[in-house]
N, C-alpha and C positions, 0 to 999 in steps of 0.2 A: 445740318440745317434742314427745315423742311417746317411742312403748316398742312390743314387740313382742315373743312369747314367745320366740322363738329364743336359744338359750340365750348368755349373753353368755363370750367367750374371755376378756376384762380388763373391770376395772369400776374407775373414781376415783371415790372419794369422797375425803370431808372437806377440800373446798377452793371453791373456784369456779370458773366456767368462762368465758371469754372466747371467744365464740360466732363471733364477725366479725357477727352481725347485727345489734347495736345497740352503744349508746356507751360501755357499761360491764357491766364481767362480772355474772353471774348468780351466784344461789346454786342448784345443782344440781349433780348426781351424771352422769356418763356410762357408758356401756356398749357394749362393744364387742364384733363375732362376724362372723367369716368375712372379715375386712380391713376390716369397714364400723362405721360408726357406728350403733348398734340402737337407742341411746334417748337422751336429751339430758332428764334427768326430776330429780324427788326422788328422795334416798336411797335411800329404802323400797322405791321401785316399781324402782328399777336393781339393787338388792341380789337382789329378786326373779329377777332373771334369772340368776342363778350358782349356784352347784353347788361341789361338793365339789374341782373342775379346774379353776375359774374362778381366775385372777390377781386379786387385790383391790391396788389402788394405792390407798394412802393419800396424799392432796396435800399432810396437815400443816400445811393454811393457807395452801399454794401455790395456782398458778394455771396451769389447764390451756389453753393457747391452738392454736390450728389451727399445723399443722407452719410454719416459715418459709420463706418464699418468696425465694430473691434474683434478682430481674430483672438484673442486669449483673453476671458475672465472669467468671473465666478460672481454673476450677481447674485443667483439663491444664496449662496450664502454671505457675501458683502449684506443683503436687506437683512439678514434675520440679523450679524451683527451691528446693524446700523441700530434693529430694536433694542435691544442687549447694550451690554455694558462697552460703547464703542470709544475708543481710545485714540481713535485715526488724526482727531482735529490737536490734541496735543503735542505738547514736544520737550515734554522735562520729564523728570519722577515725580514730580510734586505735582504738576500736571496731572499725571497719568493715574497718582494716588487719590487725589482729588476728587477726582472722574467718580475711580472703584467705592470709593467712602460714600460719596453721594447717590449714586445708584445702589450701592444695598442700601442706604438709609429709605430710598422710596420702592425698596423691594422688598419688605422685611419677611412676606411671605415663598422670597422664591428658595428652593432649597440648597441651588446652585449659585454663584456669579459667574458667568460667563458671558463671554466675551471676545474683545482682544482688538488690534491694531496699534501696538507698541512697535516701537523702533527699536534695534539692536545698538544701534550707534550712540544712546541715550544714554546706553550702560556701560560702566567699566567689562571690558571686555566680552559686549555684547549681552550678557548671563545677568539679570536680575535674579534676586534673591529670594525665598520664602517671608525672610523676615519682614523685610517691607509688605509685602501683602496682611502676614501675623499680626502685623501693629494694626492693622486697620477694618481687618475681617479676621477675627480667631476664632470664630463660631458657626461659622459656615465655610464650605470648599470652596476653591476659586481657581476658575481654569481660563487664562486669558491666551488666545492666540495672539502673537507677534503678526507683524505685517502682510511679512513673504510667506505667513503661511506654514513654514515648517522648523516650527517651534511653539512650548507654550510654556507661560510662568504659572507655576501652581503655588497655592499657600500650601505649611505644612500638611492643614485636615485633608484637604485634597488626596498630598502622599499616603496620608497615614489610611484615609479609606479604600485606598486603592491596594494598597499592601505594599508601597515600593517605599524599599528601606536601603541601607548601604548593603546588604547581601543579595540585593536585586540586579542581575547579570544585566550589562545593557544590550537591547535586541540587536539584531545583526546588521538592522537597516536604520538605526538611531543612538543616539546616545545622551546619558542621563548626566549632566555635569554635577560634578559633585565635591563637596568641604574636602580639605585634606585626610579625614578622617571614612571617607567613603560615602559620609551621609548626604543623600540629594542636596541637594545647593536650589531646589527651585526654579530650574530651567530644563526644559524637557525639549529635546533635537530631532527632529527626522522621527521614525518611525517609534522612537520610545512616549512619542506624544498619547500615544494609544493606552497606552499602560495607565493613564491618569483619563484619558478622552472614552474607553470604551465606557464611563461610570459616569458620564455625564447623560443626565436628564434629554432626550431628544425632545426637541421642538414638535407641538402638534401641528397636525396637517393645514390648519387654520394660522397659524403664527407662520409656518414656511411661506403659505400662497402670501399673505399681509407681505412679510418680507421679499417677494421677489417680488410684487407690486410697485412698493415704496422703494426698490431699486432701478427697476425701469423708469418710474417716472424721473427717479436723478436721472439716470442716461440719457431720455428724452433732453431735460434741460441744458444737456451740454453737446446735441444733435445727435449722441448716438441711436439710429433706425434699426442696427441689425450686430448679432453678438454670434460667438460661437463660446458657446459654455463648457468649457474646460474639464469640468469635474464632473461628470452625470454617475452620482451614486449613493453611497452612504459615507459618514463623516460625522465625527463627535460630536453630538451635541447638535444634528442635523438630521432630521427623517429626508428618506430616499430622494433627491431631488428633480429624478425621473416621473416618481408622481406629479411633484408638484407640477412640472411644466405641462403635462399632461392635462393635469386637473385644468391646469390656466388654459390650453389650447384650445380645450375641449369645451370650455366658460366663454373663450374668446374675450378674456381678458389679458391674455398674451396678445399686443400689437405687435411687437417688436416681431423678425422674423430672427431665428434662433436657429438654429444649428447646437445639438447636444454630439459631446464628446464625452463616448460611454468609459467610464475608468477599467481600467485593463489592473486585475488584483495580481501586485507582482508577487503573492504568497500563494498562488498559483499555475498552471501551468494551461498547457493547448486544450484541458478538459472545459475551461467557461467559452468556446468558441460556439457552442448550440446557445448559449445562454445570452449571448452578445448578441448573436443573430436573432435574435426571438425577442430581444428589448429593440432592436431595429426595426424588426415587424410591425410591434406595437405602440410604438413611439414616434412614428409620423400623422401626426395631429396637426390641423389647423396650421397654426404657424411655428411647429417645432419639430425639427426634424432629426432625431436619435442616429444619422449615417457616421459617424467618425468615431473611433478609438482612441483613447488617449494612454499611452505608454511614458510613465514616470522614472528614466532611467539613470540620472541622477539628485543628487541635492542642491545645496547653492553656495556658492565660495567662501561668505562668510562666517558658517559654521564647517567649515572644513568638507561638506561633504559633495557640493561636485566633484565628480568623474574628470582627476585630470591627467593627462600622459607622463608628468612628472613631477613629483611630490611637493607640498605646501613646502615654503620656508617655515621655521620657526622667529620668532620675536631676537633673533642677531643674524638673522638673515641666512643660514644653512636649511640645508633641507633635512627633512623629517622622514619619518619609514613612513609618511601617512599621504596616500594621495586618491581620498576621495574614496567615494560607492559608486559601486554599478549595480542600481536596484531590481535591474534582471541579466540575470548571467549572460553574458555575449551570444553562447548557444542557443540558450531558450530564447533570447532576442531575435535572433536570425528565426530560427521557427516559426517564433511568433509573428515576425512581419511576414514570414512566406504566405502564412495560411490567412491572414488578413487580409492581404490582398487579394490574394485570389480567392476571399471570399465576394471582394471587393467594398470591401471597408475602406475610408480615409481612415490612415492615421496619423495621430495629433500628440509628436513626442514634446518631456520636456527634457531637451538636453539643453544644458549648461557650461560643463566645462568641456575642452578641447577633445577627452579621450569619451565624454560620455558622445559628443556632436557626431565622433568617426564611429563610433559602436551603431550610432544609429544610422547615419549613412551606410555604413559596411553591411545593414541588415534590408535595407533598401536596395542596393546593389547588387544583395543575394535575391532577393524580391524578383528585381527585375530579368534577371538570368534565367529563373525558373519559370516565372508568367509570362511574361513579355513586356511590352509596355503599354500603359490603360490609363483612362484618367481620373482615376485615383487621388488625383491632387493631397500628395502628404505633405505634410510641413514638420518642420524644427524649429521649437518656440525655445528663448531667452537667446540663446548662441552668443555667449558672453564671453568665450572663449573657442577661437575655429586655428585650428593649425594652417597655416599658410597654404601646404599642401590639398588640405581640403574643401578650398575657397572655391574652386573649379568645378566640385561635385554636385552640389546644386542643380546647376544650369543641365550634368551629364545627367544626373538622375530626374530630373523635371521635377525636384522636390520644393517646396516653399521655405523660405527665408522668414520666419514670424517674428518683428522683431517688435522688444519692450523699452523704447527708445529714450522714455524719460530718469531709467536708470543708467543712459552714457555720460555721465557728465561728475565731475567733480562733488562730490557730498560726503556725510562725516563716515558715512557706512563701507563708502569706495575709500577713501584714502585712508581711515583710521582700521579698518576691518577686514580689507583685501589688498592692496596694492603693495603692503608690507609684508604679505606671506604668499604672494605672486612671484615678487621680485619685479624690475622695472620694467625688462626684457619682455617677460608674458605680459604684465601690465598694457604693454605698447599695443597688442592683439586684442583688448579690450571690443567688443561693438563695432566689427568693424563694417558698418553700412555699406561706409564707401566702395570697400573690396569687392564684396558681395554683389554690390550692381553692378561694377567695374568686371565680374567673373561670369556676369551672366546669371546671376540668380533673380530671380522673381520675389520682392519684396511684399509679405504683405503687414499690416501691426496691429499691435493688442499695447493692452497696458496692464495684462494680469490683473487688475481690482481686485477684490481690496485690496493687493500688497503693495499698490500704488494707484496713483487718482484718473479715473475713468478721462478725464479730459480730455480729448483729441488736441486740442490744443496748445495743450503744455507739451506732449508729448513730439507733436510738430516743432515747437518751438525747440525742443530739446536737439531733437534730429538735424536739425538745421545749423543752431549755433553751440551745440556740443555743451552746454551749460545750464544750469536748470533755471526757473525763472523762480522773482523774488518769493511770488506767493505761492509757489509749489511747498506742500505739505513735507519734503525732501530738500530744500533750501539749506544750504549749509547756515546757520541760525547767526556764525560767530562772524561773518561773510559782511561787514559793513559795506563795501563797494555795489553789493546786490540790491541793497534797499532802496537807490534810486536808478538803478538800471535804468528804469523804461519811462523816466521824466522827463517831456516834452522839451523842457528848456535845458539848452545844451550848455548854457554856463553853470548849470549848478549838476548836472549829470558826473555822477563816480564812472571812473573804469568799470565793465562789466565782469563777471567772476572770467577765473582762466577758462578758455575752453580746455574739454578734453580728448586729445586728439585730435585735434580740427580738421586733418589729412579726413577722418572718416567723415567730416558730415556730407549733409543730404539737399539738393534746393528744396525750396519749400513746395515749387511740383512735384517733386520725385517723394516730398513723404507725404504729402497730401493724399495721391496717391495709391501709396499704399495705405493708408486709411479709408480708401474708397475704393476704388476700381479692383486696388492688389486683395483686400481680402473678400470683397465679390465674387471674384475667383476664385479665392483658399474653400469660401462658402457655396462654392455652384450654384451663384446667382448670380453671376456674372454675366448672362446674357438676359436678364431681365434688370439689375440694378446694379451700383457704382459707379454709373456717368450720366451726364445729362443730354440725351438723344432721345428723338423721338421713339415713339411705342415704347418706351421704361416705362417700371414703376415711378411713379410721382413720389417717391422716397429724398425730399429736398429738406437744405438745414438754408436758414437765411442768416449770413452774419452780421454784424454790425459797423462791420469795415470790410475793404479790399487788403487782409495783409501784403499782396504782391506790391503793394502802391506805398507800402511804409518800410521801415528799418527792421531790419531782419529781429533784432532784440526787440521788438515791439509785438511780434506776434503773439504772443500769449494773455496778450489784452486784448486777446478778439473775444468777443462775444457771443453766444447762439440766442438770436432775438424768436424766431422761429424753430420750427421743425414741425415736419409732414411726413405721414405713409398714407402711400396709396392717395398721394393729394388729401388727406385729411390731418387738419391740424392736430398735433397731438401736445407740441407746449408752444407757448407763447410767455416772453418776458413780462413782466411786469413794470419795469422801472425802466 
């Protein structure tokens, strides 16, 4: 609490405020002047400070919370595929062919179709086909990325120009599924995406900035103020996207503050560390700041290639010789965090399964042995799988917990695509939030974009009631109990889907949260934004409700009516 006469630019009242400092909102009024937070008070004493020029925001019974934070995504490239052939809003084949048909029909000039945001869970055993693509584009290539990102469906022309045939060895770090007869099948895994991706057309310099534009302004409309971008580099079918944040910084059409996570090439070794430090140099612009590494060290469960301690079942439930990639050798991992750190680089791994989560901890802990300890704030994004024993490590290592919370919950991808080649046992270690606070880690969250939806809200909700919500793009489809979850009226309300694992969820403080104050932190801006005190940044989202004051299943009909940086509006609802 506190006030100060400087005259305030905007003033909330009539709502509550959700501070980040304690466990549940306040009844107080805020006041804002010169981009900063001036008073965090009563009414009275905030009304004081405005004038005849002063903005009054009415909250209506809303709730005012610190701007949102996402620790893991990829909007450059989510905007360019938002312009391109984007598949995200669908959720069949027919759908998804639909899409591709109509978008070349208004693209007849492009040489490529590209794209992507397909579901695995949409297809018999995840793997679409060349054929379906064939029937409806046989005259041009066609490279759609799937959701998560590591996979793509190619038409044949695609394989055929790219030279991958059934005598095409699959790379060490991907795999090419293929007909019983050896011939590609159409689905390209992990690192064989390249094989078909290096021959894709890149985006010009003009089409990336557009696309990271038209992705900010979605993040704006769903309160996100501030991101840490996951990928900073090159990528199929995407020019550098180093420049582009650059270009944006430097144009000061980057509002958002950014945080870039420079990709660490695992077909390399300690030789890019001048090369890393030198895009560091020149990559703190305006509002973007190139300090974090990002180490990709394994895959993800459903195409078999997370990193796990003990091997996939097969489809009658025994185990397999197959358990998963570690897309940088243990050794050169450990090197590679020694020298990162004590370059003093954040790094920003993504482990996945249980043996890739302790690879990267065990390299942290050699980290720390040799430097000391500094703050370096690294984190470990997805952790979809943590050994019991290494719930602890965290809190020992001071490392961040990132988690992507709107994939804990029941959906056709988790039970049809992983839970069955888990077995139940590991299934049970799914997301374990709970653990994780309960062991002393420091939570903060992402939602990965595109491989799933930027919302803070959904992803709250997810956290909370371990279920996804009806209109989440990941809605189990066949889930009739889901369609009226969150209807007012309690006589005509279905059962809500199962939770999953309910032992793990989160209150809706504790993942608020870490969608504010926790990745403020992950982002060393923590002591300028994340919570609503005075001298912050005026980085404030206005909701349309107080979730704490409704039904825990009702959160995901919250709404972002506002959002501000630096006290400047940057969207406002319409409706």
């Amino acid at each position: 609490m506190g006030n100060t006469r400087q005259r305030a630019d905007t003033v909330f009242v009539g709502g509550r405020v959700f501070t980040g400092t304690s466990s549940a909102p306040i009844d107080a009024a805020v006041a804002v002047g010169g981009g900063r937070i001036l008073a965090v008070s009563d009414e009275t004493s905030v009304r004081a400070l405005a004038d005849g020029d002063t903005e009054v925001v009415d909250l209506a019974g809303g709730l005012l919370v610190p701007g949102f934070q996402d620790a893991h995504m990829h909007p450059a490239v989510a905007g360019v595929q938002m312009l391109r052939c984007d598949l995200s809003e669908e959720r069949s084949v027919e759908g998804y062919l639909a899409v591709v048909a109509e978008y070349a029909k208004a693209n007849p000039d492009a040489d490529w179709i590209s794209g992507g945001g397909w579901s695995m869970d949409v297809f018999p055993g995840g793997t679409p086909t060349r054929e379906m693509l064939d029937a409806i584009v046989p005259d041009r290539p066609v490279l759609l990325s799937n959701r998560d990102g590591h996979g793509a469906w190619v038409n044949s022309l695609a394989l055929r120009l790219a030279g991958v045939d059934r005598d095409t060895p699959d790379p060490v770090d991907g795999r090419i599924e293929r007909e019983p007869d050896g011939t590609p099948a159409g689905t390209l895994q992990e690192g064989a995406v390249g094989l078909v991706g290096a021959h894709l057309p890149v985006a010009t310099p003009d089409e990336a900035l557009a696309g990271l534009l038209v992705a900010q302004e979605y993040l704006f409309s769903l309160g996100v103020t501030t991101w840490q971008d996951a990928m900073i580099g090159v990528f199929p079918g995407n020019p550098d996207n180093f420049d582009v944040y650059v270009r944006a910084a430097g144009e000061g059409s980057l509002q958002a503050r950014v945080v870039g996570a420079l990709w660490w090439d695992r077909e390399r070794g300690l030789e890019q560390l001048p090369e890393l430090e030198e895009r560091r140099r020149t990559g703190q612009v305006g509002r973007f700041n190139a300090t974090t590494v990002k180490i990709m060290q394994d895959g993800i469960a459903e195409n078999f290639t997370a990193g796990l301690l003990e091997p996939y079942l097969d489809h009658c439930g025994c185990a397999t010789d197959n358990s998963g990639l570690s897309f940088v050798d243990p050794q050169l991992l450990d090197d590679a965090v020694r020298v990162l750190d004590e370059a003093g680089f954040q790094i920003h791994f993504h482990a996945l399964g249980d043996r890739a989560v302790r690879e990267a901890l065990d390299a942290l802990a050699g980290a720390k042995a040799a430097n000391g300890t500094n703050d370096n704030r690294h984190h470990l994004a997805h952790l979809q799988l943590i050994h019991p024993d290494d719930l602890g490590r965290f809190a020992e290592l001071g490392a961040a917990a990132n988690i992507q919370a709107l994939w804990a919950a029941h959906e056709p991808q988790m039970d049809e695509l992983t839970i069955p080649f888990l077995g139940s046992e590991r299934a049970a270690l799914q997301y374990p939030f709970g653990d994780l606070l309960r062991a002393g880690a420091r939570l903060v969250a992402g939602s990965d974009w595109s491989v799933s939806s930027p919302n803070p809200m959904w992803g709250i909700h997810v956290a909370v009631n371990r279920a996804v919500p009806a209109e989440a793009p990941n809605a189990p489809q066949a889930h009739d109990a889901a369609e009226d979850v969150h209807s007012s009226d309690s006589s005509t309300a279905q059962e809500p889907a199962k939770p999953f694992y309910p032992e793990q969820a989160l209150t809706l403080a504790q993942a608020l949260t870490a969608y504010t104050a926790g990745s403020a932190w992950v982002n060393h801006l923590d002591d300028v934004t994340g919570t609503v005190e005075v001298g912050k940044y005026a980085d404030l989202v206005v909701l349309d409700r107080d979730p704490f004051e409704r039904p825990a299943l009702e959160i995901a009909e919250t709404r972002v009516l506002r959002t501000y940086i630096d006290g400047r509006l940057v969207f406002a609802a319409t409706d």
